[in-house]
C-alpha positions in Angstrom: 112.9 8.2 34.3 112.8 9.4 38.4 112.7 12.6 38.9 115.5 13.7 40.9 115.0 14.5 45.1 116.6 16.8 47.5 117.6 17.2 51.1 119.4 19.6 53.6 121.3 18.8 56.3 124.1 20.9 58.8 127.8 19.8 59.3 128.2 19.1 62.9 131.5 20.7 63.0 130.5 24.5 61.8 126.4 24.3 61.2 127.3 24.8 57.6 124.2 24.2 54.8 124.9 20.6 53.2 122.5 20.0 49.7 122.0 16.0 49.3 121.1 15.7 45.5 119.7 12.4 44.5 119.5 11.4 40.6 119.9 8.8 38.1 121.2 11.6 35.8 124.9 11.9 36.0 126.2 15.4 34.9 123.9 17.6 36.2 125.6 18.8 39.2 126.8 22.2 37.3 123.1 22.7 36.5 121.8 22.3 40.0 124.5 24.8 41.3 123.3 27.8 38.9 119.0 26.7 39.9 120.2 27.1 43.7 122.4 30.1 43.4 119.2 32.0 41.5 116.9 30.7 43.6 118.6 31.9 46.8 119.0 35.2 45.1 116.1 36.2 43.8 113.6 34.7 46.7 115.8 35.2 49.5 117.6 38.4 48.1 121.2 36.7 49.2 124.3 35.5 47.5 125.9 32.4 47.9 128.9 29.8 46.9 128.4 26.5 46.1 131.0 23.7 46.0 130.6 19.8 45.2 131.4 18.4 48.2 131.2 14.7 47.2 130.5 13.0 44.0 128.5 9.9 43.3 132.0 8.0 42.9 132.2 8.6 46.5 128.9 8.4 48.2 125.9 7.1 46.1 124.8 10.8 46.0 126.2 14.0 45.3 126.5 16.5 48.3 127.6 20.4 47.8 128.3 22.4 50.5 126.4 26.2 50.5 128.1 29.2 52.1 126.1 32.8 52.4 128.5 35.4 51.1 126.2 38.3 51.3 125.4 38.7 55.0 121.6 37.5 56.3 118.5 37.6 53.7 115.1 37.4 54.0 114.6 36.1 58.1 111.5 34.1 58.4 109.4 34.3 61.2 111.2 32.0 63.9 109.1 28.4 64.6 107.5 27.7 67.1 109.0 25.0 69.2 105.9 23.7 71.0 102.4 23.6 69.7 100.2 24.7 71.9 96.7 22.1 72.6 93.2 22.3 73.8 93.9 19.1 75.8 96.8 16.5 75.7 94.6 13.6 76.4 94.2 11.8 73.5 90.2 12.0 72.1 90.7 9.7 68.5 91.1 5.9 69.7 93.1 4.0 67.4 89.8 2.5 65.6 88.4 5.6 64.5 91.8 6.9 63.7 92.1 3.3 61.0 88.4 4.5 59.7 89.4 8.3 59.1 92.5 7.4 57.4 92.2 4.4 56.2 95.5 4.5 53.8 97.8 4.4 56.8 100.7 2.5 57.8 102.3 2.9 61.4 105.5 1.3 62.1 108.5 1.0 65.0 112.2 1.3 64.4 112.5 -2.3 63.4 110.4 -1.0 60.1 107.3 -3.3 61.5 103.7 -2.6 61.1 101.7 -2.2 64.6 98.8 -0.5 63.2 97.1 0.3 59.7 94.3 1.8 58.0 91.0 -0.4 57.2 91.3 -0.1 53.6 95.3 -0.9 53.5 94.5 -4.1 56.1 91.9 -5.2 53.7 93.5 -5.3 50.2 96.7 -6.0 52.2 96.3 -8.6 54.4 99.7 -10.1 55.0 100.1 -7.0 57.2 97.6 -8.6 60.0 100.4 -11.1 60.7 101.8 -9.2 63.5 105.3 -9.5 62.2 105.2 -8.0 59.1 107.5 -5.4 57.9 107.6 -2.6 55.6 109.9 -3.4 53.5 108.3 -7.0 53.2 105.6 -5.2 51.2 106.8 -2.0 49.2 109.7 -0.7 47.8 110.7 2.8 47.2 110.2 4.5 44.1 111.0 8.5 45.4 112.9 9.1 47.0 115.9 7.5 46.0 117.0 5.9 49.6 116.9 2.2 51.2 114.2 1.5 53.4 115.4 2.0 56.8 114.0 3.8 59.8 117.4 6.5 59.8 116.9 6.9 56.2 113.3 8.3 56.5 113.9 10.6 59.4 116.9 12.1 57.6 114.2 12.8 54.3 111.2 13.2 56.7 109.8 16.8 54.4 109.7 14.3 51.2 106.9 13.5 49.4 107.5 9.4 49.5 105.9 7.1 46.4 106.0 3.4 47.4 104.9 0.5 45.2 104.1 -2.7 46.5 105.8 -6.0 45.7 104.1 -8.5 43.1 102.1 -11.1 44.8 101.2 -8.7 48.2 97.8 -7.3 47.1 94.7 -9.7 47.2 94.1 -8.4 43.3 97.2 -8.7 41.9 97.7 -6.1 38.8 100.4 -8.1 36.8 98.0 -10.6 35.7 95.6 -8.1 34.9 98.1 -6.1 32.7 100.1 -9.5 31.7 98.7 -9.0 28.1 99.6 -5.5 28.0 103.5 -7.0 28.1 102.9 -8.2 25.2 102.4 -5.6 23.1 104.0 -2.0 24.9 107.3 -1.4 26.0 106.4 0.1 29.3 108.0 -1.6 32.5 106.0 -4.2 34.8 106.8 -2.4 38.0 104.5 0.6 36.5 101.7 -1.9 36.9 101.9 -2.4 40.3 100.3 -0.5 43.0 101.6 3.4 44.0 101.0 4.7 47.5 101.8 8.4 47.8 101.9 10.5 50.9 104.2 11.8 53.8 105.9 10.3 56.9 105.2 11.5 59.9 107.6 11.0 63.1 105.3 10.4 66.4 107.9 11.4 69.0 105.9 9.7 72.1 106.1 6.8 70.9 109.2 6.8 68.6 107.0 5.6 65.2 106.5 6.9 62.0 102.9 7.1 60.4 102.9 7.0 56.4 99.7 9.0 55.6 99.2 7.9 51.9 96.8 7.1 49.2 96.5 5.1 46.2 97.9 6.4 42.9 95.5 5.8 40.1 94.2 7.5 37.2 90.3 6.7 37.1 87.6 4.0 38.4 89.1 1.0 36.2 92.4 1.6 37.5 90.8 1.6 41.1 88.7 -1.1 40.6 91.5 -3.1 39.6 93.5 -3.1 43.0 90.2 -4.2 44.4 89.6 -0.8 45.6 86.3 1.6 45.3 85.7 5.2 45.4 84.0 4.4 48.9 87.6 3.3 50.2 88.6 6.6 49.6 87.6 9.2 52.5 85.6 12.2 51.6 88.3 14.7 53.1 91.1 13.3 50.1 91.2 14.7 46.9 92.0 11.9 45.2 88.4 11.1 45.0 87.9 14.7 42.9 90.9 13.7 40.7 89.0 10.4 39.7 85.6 11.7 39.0 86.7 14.6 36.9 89.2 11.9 35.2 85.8 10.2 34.8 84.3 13.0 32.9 86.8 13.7 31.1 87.2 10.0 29.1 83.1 10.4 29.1 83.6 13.6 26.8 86.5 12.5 25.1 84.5 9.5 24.2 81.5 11.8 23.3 83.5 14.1 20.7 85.2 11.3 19.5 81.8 9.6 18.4 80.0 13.0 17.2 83.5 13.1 15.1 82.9 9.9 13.7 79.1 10.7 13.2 79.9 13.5 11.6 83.1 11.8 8.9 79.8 9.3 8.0 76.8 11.9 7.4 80.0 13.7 5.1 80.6 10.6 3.4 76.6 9.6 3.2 76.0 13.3 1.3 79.1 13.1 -0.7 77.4 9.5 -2.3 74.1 11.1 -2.3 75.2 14.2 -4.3 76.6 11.8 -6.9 73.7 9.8 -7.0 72.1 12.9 -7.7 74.7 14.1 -10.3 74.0 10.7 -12.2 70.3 11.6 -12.1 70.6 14.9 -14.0 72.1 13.6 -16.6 
């Protein structure tokens, strides 16, 4: 099951607040109005209505429109239009930039890759071709959109999980898991390889940067997308997650032996103290 996603927009016509509610859930619109009307009143201190604006019989989301009914809330702290730099010469050249983040993806309007990351170029190399496009090589899992360049600026503050078609990784993982078909129920797309990470837009040059890394669990899981702890760069926590996921098996493994060592020394003084009873008499 997805978990649902979420996204604001403004009506052109009044700058009214418009709540994009994405979910394979039907009948949960009445629910998300009451989270939203609490939410609003207990962190922002302000009331407001809420009204379905469009169903999924529609559009293939649902969309409510939010009105403020209690005058202005909390005001945050207005943002800053323009950052302001030590220099706006750039000092990272686009080699060094593939080496620090080396789960990268960069591509134009079109959706096709001009640049990646060394690792992603290395257990992905159909995307060396020159022509290859996103959308050749993953599909979305969350957010709940199509892949298209107006369709990620439009969710641009969403945390984005893509998986990548069977057949585009040098390792592929359904033949690794093919015998796990077999005997579990779980689907074969959660076999295949998870990026997770944010877009970013790159006004200058009108591209957007997916900043990602691989989702896996521990080093067998890494190892089998042809990937290794060095792959991932010291800065990502991922690397943390799979070491203490590491440790964790490794005492998991260790209480579950000193359990079993334990059930046979039990067992060995149980037969012992009969042997013993048999002796007494």
């Amino acid at each position: 099951m997805r978990a649902p996603s979420f996204r604001c927009t403004e009506r052109p016509e009044d700058g009214a607040l418009i709540l994009h509610y994405y979910s394979d859930r039907p009948g949960l619109e009445h629910i998300v109005i009451g989270i939203v009307k609490t939410v609003a009143k207990k962190l922002h201190g302000t009331d407001v209505e809420m009204r379905i604006l469009k169903t999924k019989n529609e559009c293939d989301h649902v969309q409510f429109l939010i009105t403020n009914t209690s005058g202005p809330g909390v005001v945050s702290n207005p943002m800053i239009a323009e950052l302001e730099t030590l220099s706006v010469e750039p000092k990272v050249s686009p080699t060094t930039f593939c080496r620090v983040f080396p789960f990268h993806l960069m591509f134009n309007r079109d959706l096709t890759i001009v640049q990646t990351g060394c690792t992603i170029t290395r257990v992905i190399p159909q995307v060396c071709s020159g022509n290859c496009k996103l959308n050749d090589i993953l599909l979305t899992v969350r957010p709940h959109l199509e892949l298209t360049f107006e369709n990620i600026l439009s969710h641009i503050n969403t945390v984005y999980v893509l998986r990548t078609k069977k057949g585009v990784m040098r390792v592929d993982a359904s033949e690794e898991y093919s015998y796990l078909r077999l005997k579990v129920s779980t689907p074969v797309e959660s076999y295949f390889p998870k990026l997770k990470g944010q877009m970013l837009y790159i006004p200058e040059s009108d591209l957007v940067t997916f900043l990602c890394y691989p989702s896996v669990m521990n080093l067998d899981d890494l190892t089998r997308r042809g990937l290794y702890l060095s792959d991932i760069p010291l800065h990502d926590a991922t690397r943390d997650l799979v070491l203490m996921s590491e440790q964790f098996e490794a005492d998991y493994k260790l209480t579950r032996n000193l359990e079993l060592l334990t059930d046979k020394l039990q067992q060995t003084y149980r037969e012992l103290d009969g042997e013993k009873q048999k002796t007494d008499r």
